[in-house]
N, C-alpha and C positions, 0 to 999 in steps of 0.2 A: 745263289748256289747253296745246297744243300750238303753238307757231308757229314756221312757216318764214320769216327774213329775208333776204331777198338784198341784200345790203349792200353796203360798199365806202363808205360816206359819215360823215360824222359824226354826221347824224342815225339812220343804221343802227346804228351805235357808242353811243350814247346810250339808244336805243331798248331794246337786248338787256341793255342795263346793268338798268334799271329793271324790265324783265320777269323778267327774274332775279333780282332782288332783291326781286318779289312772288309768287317764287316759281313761274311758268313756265316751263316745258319750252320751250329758244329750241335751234335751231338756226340761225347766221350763214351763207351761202353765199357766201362771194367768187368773182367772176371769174378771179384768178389773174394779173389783166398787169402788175400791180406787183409789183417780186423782195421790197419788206419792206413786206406791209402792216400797218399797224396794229390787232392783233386785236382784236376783241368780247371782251366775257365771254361765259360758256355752249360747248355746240358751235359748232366752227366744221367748213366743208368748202368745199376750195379745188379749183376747174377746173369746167367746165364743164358740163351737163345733157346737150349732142349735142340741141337745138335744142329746141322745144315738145313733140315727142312726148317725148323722152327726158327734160323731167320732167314730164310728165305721168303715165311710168310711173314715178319717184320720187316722186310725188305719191300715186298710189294707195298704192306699200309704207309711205311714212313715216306717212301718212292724219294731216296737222295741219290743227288746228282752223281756221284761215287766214292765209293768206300776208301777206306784208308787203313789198311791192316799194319800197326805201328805195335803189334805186340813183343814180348821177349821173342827174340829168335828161338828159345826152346817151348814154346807154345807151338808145337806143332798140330793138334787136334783143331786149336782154334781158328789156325790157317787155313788147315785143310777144309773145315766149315766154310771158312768166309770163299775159298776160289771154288766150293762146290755152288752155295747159296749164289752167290754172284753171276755164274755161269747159268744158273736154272731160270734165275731173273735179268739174266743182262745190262746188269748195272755193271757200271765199271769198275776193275779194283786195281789199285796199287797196294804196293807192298812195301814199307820201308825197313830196311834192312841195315842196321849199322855195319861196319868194316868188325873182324874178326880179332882176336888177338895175333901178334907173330911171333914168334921167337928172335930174340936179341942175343948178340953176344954174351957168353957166362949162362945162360940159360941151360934147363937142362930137362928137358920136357918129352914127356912120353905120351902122345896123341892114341886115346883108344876111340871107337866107333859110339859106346853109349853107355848107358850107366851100369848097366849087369859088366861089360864088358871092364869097366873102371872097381866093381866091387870084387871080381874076380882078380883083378892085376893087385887092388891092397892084399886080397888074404894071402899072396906068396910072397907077398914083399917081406923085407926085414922087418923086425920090430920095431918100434917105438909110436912114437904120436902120433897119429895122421889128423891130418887140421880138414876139416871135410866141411866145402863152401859149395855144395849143388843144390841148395835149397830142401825146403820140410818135404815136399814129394818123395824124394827119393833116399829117404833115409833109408826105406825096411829093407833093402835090398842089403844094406850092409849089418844089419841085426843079429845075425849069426856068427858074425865075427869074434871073437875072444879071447885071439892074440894080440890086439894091437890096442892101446888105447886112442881116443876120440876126443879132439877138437872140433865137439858141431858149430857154427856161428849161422843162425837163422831169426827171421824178421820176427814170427808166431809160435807159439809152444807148437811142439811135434803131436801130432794124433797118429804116429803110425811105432812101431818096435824099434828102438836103438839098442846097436852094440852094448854089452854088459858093464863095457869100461868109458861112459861118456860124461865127458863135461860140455854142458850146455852154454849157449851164449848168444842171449837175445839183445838183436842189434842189427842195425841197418845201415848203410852207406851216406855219403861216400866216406871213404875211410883214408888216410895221408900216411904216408912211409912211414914217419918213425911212429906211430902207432903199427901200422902190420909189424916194423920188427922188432919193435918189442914183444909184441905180443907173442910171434914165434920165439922169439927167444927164451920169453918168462914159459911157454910150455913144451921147449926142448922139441919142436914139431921138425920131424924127420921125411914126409913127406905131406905135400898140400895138392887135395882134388877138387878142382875144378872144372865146373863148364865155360867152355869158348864163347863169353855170353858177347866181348868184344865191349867198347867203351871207355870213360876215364874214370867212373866211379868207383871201380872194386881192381882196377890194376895195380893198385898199389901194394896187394901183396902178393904179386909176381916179381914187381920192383925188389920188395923186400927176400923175396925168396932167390933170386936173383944173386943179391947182395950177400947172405946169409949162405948159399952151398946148396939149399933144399930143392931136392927132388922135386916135378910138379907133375902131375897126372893130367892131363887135359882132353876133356870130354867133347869129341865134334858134333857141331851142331844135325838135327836133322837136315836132310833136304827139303826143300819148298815143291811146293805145290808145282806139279806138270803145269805150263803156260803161263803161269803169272810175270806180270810185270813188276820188277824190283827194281829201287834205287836205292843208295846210302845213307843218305842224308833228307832233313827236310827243308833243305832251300830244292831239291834237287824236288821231292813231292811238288810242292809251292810252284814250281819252274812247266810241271808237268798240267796242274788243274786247269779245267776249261775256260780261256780268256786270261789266264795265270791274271786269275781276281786277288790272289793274296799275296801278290810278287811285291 
């Protein structure tokens, strides 16, 4: 059995472990926008296809048995490649799809549609910190901003415009409660934007936000690709491969 992952997740990292270890032929695909990522076991290959046709025709040469789209749920471009490319070739794909965040008692959460729609809800909000966790992508979108000041926390220095009032803070998960509430607490963060990215790695400053009073802005994911097959988890992948070789 042959399978292509396109990863960059924990559950992609997880997934490659256990196929290789029942003995499948796994190749990892990373995006490449992180300068150190955390590698898979098995093949790995780092950069980009050049859109749905360009792995489509990777698709034909490598000819694996089916895909496994394990990316961020906000990787939407790269989905849409992989159920275009897959449908033109016929290979099969799955999609794993981790479960979403919810809202908990004491929670206090204002669900927008997407990032413009999240940069638009800070500039009428009240003053103070906004602690801003949606990754270096979509920083420029709030660059214009000049009433509020900025808590970035991101993996890679930014290459795009931030707000005029920003404190930077290079750093990666996972991250544990009383570090998030400290952390809000030492910069007085009056509102925190995130995206629904779902998981246990970076909940913890929902927990904290939670605990602490703060406002949360929470960014919905895109929707998936018309017709794909999605599951949650990957025992749930594993359960699905042909002859579940990796069960």
């Amino acid at each position: 059995m042959r399978v292509l992952v396109l990863g960059g997740t924990g559950e992609a990292r997880d997934l490659a472990r256990r196929l290789v270890t029942a003995g499948a032929d796994v190749t990892s695909s990373l995006a490449g926008r992180v300068s150190r990522p955390a590698l898979p076991v098995g093949d790995v290959r780092i950069g980009g296809f050049g859109g749905a046709a360009g792995l489509a025709e990777f698709l034909r040469e490598f000819a694996p048995t089916i895909v496994v789209d394990a990316t961020h749920p906000f990787a939407a471009t790269i989905s849409a490649n992989a159920a275009a490319a897959c449908a033109a070739t016929s290979v099969p794909l799955l999609v794993v799809c981790r479960p979403g965040w919810t809202a908990r008692a004491g929670d206090d959460w204002t669900r927008v549609s997407d990032i413009a729609a999240a940069a638009e809800h800070v500039r009428t909000s009240p003053a103070g910190t906004v602690f801003l966790t949606t990754g270096r992508r979509d920083l420029a979108v709030f660059a214009d901003d000049d009433r509020h000041d900025y808590l970035v926390r991101i993996v890679d220095p930014p290459d795009v415009p931030l707000p005029p009032r920003t404190t930077l803070l290079l750093d990666r998960g996972p991250y544990d409660l009383d570090r998030e509430r400290a952390l809000l607490q030492a910069h007085d963060v009056r509102l925190l934007v995130t995206k629904d990215s779902g998981g246990p790695l970076t909940v913890a400053k929902l927990d904290a936000a939670r605990e602490l009073g703060v406002p949360v802005l929470v960014v919905d994911r895109p929707p998936l690709p018309d017709g794909v097959t999605a599951v949650d988890t990957v025992d749930a992948v594993l359960s699905r491969l042909p002859g579940s070789a990796a069960g």
